[in-house]
DSSP file (Angstrom, degrees, kcal/mol; ACC not computed):
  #  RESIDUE AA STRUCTURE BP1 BP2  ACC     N-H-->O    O-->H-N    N-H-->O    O-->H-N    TCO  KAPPA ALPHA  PHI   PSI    X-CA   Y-CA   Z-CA
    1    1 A X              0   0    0      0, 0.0     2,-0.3     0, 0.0     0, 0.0   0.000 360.0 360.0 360.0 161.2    0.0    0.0    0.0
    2    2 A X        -     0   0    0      2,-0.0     2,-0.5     0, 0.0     0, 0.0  -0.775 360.0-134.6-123.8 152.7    1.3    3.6   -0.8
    3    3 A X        -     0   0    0     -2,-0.3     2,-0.4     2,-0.0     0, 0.0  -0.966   7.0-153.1-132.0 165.4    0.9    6.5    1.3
    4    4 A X        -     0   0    0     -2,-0.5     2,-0.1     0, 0.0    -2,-0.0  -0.974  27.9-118.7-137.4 116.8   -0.2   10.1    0.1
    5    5 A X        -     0   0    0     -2,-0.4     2,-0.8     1,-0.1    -2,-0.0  -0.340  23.7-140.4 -48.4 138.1    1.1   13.1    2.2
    6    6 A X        -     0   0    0     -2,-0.1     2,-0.5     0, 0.0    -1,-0.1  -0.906   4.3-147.4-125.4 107.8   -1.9   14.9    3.6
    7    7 A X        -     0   0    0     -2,-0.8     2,-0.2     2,-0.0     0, 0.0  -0.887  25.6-171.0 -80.2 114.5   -1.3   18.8    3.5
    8    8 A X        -     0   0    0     -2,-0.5     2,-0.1     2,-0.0     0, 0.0  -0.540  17.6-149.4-121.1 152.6   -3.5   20.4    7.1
    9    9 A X        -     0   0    0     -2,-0.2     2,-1.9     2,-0.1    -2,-0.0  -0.895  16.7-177.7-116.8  77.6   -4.1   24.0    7.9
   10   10 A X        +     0   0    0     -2,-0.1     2,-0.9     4,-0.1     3,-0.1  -0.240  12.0 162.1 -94.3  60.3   -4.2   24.1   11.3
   11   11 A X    >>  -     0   0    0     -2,-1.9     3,-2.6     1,-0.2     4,-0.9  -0.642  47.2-125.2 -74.0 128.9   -4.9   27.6   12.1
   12   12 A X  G >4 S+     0   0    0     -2,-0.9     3,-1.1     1,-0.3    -1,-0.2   0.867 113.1  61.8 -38.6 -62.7   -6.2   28.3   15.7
   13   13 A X  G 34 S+     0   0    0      1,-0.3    -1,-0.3     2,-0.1     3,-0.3   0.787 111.3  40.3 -42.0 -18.1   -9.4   30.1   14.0
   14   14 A X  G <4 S+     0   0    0     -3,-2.6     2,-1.8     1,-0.2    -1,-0.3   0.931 108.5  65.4 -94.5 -45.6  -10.2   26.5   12.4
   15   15 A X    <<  +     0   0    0     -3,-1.1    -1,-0.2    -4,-0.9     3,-0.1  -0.363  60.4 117.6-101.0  60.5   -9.3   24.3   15.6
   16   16 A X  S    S-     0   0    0     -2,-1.8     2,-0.3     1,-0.5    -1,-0.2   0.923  92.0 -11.2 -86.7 -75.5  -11.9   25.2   18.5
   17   17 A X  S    S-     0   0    0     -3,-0.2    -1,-0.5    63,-0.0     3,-0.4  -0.799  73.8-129.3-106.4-176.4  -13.7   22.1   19.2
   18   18 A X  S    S+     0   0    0     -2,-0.3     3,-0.0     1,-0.2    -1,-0.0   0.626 102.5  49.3-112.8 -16.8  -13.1   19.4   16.6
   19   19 A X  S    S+     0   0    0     21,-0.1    -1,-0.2     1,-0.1    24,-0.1   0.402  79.4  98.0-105.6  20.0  -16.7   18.8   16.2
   20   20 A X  S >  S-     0   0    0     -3,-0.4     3,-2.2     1,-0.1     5,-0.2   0.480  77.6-131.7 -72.9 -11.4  -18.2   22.1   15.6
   21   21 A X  T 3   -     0   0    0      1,-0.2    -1,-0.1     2,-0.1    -3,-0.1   0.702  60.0 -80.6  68.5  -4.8  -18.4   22.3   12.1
   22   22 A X  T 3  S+     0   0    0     -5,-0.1    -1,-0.2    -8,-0.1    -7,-0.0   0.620 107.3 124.9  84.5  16.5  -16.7   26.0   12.4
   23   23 A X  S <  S-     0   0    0     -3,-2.2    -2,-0.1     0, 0.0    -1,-0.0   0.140  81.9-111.9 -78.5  -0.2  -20.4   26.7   13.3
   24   24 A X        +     0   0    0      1,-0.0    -3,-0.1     2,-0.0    -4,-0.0   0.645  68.4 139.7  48.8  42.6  -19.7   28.4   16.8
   25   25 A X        +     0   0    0     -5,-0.2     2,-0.9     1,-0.1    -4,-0.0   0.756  52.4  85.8 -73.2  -4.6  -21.3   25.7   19.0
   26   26 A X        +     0   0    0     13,-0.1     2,-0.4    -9,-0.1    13,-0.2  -0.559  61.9 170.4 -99.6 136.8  -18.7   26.1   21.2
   27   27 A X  B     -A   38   0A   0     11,-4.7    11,-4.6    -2,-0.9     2,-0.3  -0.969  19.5-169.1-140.1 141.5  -19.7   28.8   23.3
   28   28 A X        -     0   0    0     -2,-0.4     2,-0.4     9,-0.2     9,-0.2  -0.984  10.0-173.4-129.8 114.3  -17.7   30.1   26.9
   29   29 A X        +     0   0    0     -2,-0.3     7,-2.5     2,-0.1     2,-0.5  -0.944   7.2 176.8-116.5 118.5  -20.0   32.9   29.0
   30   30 A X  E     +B   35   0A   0     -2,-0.4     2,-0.3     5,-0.2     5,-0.2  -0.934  21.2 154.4-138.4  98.0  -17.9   34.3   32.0
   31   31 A X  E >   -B   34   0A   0      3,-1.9     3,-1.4    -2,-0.5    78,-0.1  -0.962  61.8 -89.5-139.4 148.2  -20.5   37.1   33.6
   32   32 A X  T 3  S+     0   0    0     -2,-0.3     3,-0.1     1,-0.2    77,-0.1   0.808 123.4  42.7 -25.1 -40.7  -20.6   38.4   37.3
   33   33 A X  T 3  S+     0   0    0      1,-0.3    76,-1.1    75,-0.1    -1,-0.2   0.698 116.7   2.7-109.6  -2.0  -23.0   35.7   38.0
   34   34 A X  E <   -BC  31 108A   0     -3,-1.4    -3,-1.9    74,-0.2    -1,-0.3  -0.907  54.0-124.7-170.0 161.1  -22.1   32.5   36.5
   35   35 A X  E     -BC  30 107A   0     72,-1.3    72,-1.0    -2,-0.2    -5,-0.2  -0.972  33.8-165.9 -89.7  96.5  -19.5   30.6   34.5
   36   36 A X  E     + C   0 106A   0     -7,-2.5     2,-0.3    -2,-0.3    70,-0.2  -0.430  21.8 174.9 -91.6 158.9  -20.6   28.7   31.2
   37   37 A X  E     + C   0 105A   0     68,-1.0    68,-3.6    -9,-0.2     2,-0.3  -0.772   8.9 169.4-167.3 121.2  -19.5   26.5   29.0
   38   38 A X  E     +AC  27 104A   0    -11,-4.6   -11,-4.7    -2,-0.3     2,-0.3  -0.966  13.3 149.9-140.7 128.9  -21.7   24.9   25.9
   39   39 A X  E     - C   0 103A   0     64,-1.0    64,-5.5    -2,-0.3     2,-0.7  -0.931  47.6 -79.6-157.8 164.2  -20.3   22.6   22.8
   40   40 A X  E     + C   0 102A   0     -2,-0.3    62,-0.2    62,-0.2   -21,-0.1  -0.696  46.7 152.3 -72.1  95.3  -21.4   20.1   20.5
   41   41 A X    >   +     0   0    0     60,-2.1     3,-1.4    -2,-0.7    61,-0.2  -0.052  25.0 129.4-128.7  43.6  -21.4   16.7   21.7
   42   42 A X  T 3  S+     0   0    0     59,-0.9     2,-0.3     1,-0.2    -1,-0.2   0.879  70.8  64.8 -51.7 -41.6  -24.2   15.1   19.5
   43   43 A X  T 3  S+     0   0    0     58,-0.2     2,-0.3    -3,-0.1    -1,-0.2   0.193  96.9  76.4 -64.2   8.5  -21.9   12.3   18.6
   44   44 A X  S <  S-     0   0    0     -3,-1.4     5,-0.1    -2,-0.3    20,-0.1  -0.989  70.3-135.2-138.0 123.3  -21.9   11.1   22.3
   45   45 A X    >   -     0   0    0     -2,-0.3     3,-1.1    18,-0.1     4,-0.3  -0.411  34.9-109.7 -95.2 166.4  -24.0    9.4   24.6
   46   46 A X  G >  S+     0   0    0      1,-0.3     3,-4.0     2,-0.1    -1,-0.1   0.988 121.8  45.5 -60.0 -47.0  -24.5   10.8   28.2
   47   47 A X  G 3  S+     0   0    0      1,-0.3    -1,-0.3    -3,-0.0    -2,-0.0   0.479 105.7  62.7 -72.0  13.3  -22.4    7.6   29.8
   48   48 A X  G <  S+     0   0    0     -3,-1.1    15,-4.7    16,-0.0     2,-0.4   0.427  95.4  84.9 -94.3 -14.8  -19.9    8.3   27.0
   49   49 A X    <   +     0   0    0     -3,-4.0     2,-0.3    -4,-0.3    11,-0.0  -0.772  51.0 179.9 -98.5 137.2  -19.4   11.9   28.7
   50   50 A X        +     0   0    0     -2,-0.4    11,-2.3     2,-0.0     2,-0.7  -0.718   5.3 169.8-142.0  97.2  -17.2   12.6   31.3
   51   51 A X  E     +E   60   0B   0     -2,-0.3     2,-0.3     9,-0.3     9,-0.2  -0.803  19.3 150.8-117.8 125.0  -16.9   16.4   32.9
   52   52 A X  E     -E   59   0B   0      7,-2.9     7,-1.8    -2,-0.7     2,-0.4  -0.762  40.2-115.6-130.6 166.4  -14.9   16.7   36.1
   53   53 A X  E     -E   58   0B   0     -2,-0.3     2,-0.3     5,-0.2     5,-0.2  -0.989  21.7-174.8-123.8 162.5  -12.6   19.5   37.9
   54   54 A X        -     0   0    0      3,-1.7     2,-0.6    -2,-0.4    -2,-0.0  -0.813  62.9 -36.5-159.4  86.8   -9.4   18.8   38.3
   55   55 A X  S    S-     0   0    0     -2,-0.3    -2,-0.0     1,-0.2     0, 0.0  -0.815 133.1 -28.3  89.0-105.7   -7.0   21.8   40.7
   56   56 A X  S    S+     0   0    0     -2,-0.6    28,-2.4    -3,-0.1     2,-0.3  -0.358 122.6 118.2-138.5  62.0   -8.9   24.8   39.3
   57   57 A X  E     - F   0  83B   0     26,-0.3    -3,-1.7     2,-0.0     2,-0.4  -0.999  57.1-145.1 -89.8 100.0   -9.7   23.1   36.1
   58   58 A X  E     -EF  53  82B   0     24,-3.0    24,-1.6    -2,-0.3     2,-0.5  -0.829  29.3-159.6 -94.6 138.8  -13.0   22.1   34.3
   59   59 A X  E     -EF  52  81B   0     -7,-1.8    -7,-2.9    -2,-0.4     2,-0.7  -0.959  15.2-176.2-114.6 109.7  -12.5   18.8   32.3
   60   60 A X  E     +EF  51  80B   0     20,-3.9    20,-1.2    -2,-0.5     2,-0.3  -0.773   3.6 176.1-114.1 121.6  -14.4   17.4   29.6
   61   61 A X        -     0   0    0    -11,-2.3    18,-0.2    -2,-0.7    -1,-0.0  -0.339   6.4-170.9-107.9  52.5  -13.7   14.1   28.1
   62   62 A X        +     0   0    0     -2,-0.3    16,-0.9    16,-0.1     2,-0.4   0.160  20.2 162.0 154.0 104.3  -16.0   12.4   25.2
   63   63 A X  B     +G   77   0C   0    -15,-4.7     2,-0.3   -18,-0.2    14,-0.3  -0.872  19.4 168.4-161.9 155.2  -15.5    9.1   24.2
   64   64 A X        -     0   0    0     12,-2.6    12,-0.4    -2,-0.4     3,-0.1  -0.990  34.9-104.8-146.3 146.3  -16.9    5.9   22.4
   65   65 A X        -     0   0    0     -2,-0.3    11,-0.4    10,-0.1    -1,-0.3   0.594  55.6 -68.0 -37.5-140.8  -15.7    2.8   21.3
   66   66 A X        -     0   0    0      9,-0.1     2,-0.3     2,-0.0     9,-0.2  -0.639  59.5-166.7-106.7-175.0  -15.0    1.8   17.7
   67   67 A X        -     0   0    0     -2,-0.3     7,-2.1     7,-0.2     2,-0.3  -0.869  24.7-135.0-165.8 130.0  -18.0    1.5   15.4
   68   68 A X        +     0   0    0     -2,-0.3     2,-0.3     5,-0.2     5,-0.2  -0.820  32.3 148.9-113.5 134.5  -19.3    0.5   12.4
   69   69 A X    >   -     0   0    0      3,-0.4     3,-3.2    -2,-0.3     2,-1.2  -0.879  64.9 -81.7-132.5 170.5  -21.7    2.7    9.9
   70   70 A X  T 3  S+     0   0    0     -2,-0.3     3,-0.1     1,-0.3    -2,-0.1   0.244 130.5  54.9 -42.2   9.5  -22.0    2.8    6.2
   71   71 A X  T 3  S-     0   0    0     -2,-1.2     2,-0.4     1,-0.1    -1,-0.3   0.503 118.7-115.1-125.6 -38.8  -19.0    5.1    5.7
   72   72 A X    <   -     0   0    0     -3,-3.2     2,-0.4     2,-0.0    -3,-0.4  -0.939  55.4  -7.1 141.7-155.5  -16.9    2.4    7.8
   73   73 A X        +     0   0    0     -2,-0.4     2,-0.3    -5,-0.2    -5,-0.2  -0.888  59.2 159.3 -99.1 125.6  -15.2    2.3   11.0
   74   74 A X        -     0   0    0     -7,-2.1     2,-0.4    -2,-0.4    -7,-0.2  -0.987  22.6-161.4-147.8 170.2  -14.5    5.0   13.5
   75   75 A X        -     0   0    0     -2,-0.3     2,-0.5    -9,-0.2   -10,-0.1  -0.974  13.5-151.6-142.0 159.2  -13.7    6.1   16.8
   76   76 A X        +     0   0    0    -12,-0.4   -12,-2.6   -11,-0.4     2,-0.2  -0.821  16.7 167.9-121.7 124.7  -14.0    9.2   18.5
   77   77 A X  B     +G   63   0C   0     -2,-0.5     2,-0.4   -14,-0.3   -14,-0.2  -0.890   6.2 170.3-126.2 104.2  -12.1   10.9   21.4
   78   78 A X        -     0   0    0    -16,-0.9     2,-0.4    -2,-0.2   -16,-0.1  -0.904   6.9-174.0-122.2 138.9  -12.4   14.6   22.4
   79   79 A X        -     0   0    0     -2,-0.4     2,-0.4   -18,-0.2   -18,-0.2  -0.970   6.2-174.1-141.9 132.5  -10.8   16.4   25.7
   80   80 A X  E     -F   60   0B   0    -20,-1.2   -20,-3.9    -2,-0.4     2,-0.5  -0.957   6.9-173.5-108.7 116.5  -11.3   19.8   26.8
   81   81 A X  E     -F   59   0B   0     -2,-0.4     2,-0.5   -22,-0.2   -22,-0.2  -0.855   5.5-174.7-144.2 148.3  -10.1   21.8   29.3
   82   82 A X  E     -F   58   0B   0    -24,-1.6   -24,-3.0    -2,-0.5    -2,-0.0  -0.902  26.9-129.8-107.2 115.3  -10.9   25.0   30.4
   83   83 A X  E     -F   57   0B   0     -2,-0.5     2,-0.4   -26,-0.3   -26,-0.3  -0.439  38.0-136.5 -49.9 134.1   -8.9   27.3   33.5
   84   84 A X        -     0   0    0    -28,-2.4     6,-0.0     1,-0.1    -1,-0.0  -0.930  23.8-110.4 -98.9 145.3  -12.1   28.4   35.8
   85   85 A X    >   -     0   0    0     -2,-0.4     3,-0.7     1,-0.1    -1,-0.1   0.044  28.9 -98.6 -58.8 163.6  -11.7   31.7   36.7
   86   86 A X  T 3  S+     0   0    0      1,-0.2    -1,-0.1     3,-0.0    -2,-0.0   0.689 118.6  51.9 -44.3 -36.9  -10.9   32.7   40.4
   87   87 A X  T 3  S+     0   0    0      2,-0.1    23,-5.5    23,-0.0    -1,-0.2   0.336  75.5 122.4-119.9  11.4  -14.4   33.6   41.4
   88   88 A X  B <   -H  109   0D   0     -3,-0.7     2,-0.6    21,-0.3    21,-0.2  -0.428  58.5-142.5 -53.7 138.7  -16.3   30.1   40.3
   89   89 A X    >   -     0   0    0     19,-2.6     3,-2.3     1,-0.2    19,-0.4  -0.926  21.2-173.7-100.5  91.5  -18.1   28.5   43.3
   90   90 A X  G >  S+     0   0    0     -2,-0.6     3,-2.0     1,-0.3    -1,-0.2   0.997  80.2  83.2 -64.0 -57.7  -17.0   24.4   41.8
   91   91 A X  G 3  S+     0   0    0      1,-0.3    -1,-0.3    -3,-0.1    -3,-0.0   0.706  96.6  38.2 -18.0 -44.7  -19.3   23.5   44.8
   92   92 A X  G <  S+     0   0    0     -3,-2.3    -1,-0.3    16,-0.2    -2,-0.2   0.247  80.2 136.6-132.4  47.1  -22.0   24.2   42.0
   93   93 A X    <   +     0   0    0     -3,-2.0     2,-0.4    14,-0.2    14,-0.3  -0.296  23.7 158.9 -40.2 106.6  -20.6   22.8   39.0
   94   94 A X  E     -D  106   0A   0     12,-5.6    12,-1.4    -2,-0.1     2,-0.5  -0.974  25.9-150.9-152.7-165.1  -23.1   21.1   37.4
   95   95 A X  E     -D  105   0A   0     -2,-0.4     2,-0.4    10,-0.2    10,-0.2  -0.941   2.3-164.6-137.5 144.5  -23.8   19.8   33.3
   96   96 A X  E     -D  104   0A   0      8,-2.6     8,-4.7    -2,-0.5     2,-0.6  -0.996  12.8-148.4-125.9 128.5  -27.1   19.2   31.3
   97   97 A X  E     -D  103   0A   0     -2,-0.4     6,-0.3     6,-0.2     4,-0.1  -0.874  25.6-138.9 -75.9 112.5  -26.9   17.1   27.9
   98   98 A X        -     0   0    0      4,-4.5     3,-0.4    -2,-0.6     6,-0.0  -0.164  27.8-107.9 -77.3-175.7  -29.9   18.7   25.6
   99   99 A X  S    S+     0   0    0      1,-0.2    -1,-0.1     2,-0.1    -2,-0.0   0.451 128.1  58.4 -98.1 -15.1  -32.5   16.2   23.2
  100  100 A X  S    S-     0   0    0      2,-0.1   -58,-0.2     0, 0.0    -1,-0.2  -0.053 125.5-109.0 -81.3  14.1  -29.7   18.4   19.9
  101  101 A X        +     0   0    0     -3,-0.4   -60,-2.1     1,-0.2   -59,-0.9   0.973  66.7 160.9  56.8  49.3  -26.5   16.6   21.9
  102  102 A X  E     -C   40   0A   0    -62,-0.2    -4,-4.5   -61,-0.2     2,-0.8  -0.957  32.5-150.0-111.5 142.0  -25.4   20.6   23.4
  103  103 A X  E     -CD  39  97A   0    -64,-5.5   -64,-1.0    -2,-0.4     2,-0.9  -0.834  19.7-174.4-128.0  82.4  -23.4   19.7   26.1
  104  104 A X  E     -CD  38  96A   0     -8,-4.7    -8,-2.6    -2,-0.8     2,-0.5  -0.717   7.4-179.9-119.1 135.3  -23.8   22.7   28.7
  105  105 A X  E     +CD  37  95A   0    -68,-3.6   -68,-1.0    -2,-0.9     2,-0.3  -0.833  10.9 176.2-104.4 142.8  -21.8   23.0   32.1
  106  106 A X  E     -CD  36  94A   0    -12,-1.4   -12,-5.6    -2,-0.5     2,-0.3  -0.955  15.6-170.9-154.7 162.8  -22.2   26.0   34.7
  107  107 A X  E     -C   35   0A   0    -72,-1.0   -72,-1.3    -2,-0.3     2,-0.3  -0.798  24.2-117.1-138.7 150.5  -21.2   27.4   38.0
  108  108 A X  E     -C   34   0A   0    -19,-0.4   -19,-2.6    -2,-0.3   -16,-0.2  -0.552  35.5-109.4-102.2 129.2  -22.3   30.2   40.3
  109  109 A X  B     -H   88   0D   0    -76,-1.1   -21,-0.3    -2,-0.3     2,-0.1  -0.595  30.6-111.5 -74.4 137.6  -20.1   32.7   41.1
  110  110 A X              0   0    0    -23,-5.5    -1,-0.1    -2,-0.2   -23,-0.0  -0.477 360.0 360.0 -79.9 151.6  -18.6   32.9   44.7
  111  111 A X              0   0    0     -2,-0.1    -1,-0.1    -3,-0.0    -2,-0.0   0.458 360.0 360.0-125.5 360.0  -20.2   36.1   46.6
């Protein structure tokens, strides 16, 4: 078998999350009263999702086996992480999966 060099553009502007379609699902709102975080994780079941903190870290991790569809085989692995600001309460961290697979996390601001 032969291989054929694959020419990438990896410009930051392209490379936010890897399954956004360059569509802006991934979306960070950091306001006086809470801390957000919302992305695309339609490709993911909830037990396939894994969002944790870790120091002063929010951690998201997405993964699923391999799989077979009419295209073939694949498998998919995604990890996030996001610094939380100084004045996030983690105490009330918490994440909703929506019925469109948007993936949203928040926290309460300490007062």
């Amino acid at each position: 078998m032969s291989q054929v060099q694959v020419q990438h553009n990896w410009n930051a502007d392209q490379w936010d999350w890897p399954l956004q379609h360059n569509d802006g699902v991934v979306k960070v709102h950091n306001t006086p009263e809470k801390f957000e975080v919302g992305l695309d994780a339609s490709f993911f079941t909830p037990k396939e999702i894994e969002v944790k903190i870790v120091g002063n870290n929010l951690v998201i991790h997405c993964r699923h086996e391999e799989r077979t569809d009419q295209f073939g085989t694949i498998t998919r692995e995604i990890s996030r992480t996001y610094h939380l600001p100084n004045d996030v309460d983690v105490q009330t961290i918490h994440s909703h999966l929506n019925k469109n697979g948007v993936l949203k996390i928040a926290a309460a601001k300490k007062r």
